[in-house]
N, C-alpha and C positions, 0 to 999 in steps of 0.2 A: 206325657202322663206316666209317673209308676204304677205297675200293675202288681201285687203282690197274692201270689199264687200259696194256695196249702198244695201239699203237696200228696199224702198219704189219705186215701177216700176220696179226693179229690182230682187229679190229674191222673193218679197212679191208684186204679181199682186192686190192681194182685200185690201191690208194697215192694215192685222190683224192675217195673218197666212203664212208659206214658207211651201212649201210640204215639205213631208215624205223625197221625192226623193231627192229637194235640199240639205235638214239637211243630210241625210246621205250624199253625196260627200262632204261636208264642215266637217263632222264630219270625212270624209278620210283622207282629207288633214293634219288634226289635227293630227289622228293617223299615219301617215308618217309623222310628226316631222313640218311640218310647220304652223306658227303661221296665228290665222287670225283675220281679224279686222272688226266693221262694221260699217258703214258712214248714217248717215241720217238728213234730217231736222230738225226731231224730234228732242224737248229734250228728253235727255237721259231716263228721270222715262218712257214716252210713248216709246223708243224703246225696252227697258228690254221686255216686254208684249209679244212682236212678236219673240224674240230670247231668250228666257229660257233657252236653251239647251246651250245657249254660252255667256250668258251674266255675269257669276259670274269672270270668269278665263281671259276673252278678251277683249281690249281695243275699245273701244266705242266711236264714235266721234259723236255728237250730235248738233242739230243747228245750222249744214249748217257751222262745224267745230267747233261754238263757245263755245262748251262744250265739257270736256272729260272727260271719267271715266275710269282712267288708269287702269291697272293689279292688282296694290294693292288696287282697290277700292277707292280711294280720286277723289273726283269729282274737277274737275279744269273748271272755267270758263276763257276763254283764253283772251276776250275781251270782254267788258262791253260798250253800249252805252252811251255817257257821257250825263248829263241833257239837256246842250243844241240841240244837236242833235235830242234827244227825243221829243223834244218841238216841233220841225222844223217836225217830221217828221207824230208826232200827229195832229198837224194843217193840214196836207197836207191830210190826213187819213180824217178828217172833213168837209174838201175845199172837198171831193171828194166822201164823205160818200159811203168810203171802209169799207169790213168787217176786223175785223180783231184781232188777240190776242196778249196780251203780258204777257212774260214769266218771272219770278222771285223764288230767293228761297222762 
């Protein structure tokens, strides 16, 4: 069975550590044969940090989908904001002086 774990509110209440306790039942699952996944806002380089223990062998879905770093390791971005969108959504970030990040390799 794949299990596919959120990771932020969900595994990891402080955004920097999962107990002892959750790693080992996730680290069960593994050992009885099922594969597991884990989901987050994050991109992918900030989720490695909090999942060590699962982050070399398991597929990693990153920014709220838009990144993954499959099983062989090749980082795929699934979808890309085009320029103009960017532009539209930066103005509106300005009109409204939000905080805010943007992400690139």
């Amino acid at each position: 069975m794949l299990y596919v774990f959120d990771v932020d509110g969900t595994l990891s209440l402080d955004g920097k550590k999962i107990s002892p306790h959750i790693k080992d039942s996730i680290l069960k699952l593994e050992q009885e044969g099922n594969s597991v996944s884990f989901a987050s806002a994050r991109p992918i380089r900030d989720l490695i940090p909090i999942i060590p223990e699962f982050s070399s062998d398991n597929l990693l879905i990153g920014g709220n989908g838009s990144i993954v770093k499959k099983i062989d390791n090749e980082i795929e971005v699934v979808k890309s904001i085009d320029s103009d969108s960017f532009t539209s959504i930066k103005g509106i970030i300005s009109d409204y002086s939000f905080n805010y990040i943007v992400d690139d390799s």
